[in-house]
LOVOMAR-303637 format. One line per field, with one value per residue (C-alpha): residue in one letter; z, x, y; residue number from 1. Coordinates in pm, 1 decimal. Each point is the difference from the previous one (the first is absolute). Layout:
// residues N
code	[a/...]
up	[Z/...]
east	[X/...]
north	[Y/...]
pos	[NUM/...]
This chain:
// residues 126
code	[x/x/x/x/x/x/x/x/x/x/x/x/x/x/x/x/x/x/x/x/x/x/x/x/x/x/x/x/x/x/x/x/x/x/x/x/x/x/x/x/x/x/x/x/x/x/x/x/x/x/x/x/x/x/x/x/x/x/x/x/x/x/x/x/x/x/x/x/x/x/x/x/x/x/x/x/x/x/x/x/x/x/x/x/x/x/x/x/x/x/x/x/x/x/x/x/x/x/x/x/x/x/x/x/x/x/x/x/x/x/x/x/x/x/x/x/x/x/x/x/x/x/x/x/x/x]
up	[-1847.9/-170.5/-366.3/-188.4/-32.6/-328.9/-20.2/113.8/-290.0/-257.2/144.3/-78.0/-354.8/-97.6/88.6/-211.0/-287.0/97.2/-109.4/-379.1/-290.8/-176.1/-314.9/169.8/108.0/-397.9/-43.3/360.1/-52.0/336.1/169.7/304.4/314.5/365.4/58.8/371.0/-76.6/40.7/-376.0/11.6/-311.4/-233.3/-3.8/381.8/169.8/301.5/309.7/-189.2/-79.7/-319.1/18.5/-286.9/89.4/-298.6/-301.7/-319.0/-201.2/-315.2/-62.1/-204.6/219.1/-70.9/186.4/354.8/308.1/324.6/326.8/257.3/338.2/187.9/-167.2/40.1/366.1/33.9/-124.8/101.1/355.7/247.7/-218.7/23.4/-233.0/-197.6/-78.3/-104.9/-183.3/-202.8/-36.0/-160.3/-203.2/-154.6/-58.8/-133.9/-302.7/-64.0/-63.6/-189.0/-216.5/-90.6/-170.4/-152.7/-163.9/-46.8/-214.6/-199.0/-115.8/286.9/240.3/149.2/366.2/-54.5/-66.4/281.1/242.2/-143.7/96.2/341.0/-15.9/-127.8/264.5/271.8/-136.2/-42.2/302.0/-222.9/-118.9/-322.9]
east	[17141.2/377.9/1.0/155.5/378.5/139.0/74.5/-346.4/-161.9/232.0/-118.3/-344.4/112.2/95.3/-276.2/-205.5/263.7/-96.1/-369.7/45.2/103.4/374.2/-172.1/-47.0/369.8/102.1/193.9/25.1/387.5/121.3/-268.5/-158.8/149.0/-79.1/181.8/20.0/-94.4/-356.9/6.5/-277.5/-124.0/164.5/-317.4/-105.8/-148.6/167.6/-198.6/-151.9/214.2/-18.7/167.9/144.9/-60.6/124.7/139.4/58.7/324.3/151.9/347.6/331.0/10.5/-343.0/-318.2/-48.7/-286.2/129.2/-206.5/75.0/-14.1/15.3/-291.7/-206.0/133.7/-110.4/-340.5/-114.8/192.0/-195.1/-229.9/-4.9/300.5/-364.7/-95.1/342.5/38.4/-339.8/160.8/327.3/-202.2/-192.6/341.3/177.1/-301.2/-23.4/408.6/-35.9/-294.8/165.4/281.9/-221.6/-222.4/371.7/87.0/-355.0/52.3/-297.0/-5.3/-323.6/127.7/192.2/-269.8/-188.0/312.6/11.5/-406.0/104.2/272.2/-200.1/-281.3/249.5/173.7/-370.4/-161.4/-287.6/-184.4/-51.9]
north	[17353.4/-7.6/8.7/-260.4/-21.5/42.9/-380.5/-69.6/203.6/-170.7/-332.0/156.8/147.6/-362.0/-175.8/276.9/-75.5/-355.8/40.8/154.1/-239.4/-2.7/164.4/330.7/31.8/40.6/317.1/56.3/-77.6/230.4/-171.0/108.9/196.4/143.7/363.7/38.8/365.3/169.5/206.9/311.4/87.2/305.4/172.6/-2.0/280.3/93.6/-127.3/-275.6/-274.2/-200.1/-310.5/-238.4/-314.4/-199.5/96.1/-178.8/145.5/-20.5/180.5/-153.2/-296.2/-201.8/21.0/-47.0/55.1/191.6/-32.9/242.3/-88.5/310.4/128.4/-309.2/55.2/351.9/-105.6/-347.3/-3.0/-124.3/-214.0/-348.4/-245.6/-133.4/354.0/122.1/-301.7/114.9/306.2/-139.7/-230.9/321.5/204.3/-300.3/-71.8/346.8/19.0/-324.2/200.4/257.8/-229.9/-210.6/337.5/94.3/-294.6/52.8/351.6/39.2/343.0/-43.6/-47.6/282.2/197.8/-108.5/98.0/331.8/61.6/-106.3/219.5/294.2/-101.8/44.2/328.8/181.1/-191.4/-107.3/-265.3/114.6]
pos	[1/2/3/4/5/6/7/8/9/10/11/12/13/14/15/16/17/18/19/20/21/22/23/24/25/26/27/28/29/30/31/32/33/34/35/36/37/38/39/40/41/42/43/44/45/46/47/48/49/50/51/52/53/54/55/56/57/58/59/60/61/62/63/64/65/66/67/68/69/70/71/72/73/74/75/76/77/78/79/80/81/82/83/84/85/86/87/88/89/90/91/92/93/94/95/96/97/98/99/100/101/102/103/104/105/106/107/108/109/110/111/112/113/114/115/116/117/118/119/120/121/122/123/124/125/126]
């Protein structure tokens, strides 16, 4: 099975968009983007890939969510469009969490990525 063209998954990507209310959007003033890219993590361990998926940044310019496609590519090819699109749905709320903990003074998702992190680093599940 071919994975979804880039097109296709920004078809996808706005019907996702589609589903969340204005309010959420508030500070998101870069808005939200597909890189064509597949972006492996800093920290990866050679041999065992660790793929960014989404990303939510903040820099001079505003605030904005990236979703890259190459890595969704590397890891969901050959799945079907309904179980990538679950996939994009998950990586698109968790992006759109960490701006809104952002915009609270909250870091708990960060937290929570950095114990996956450290899971994945050790091997554990401690």
């Amino acid at each position: 099975m071919a994975f979804v063209t880039v097109s296709e998954m920004t078809e996808l990507l706005e019907d996702l968009v589609d589903e969340l209310p204005e309010e959420l959007f508030e500070g998101l003033n870069q808005g939200i983007i597909i890189r064509e890219q597949a972006k492996q993590h800093a920290q990866a361990i050679p041999g065992r890939p660790l793929y960014i998926m989404g990303e939510y940044v903040r820099n001079k310019l505003g605030k904005q969510i990236i979703i890259y496609y190459g890595s969704f590519e590397r890891i969901y090819g050959g799945r079907s469009k309904a179980e990538l699109k679950d996939r994009l749905r998950e990586t698109l709320r968790h992006e759109f969490r960490h701006h809104w903990e952002y915009l609270a003074g909250e870091r708990e998702l960060e937290y929570l990525d950095d114990e996956f992190l450290r899971k994945y680093i050790f091997g554990t599940d401690r």
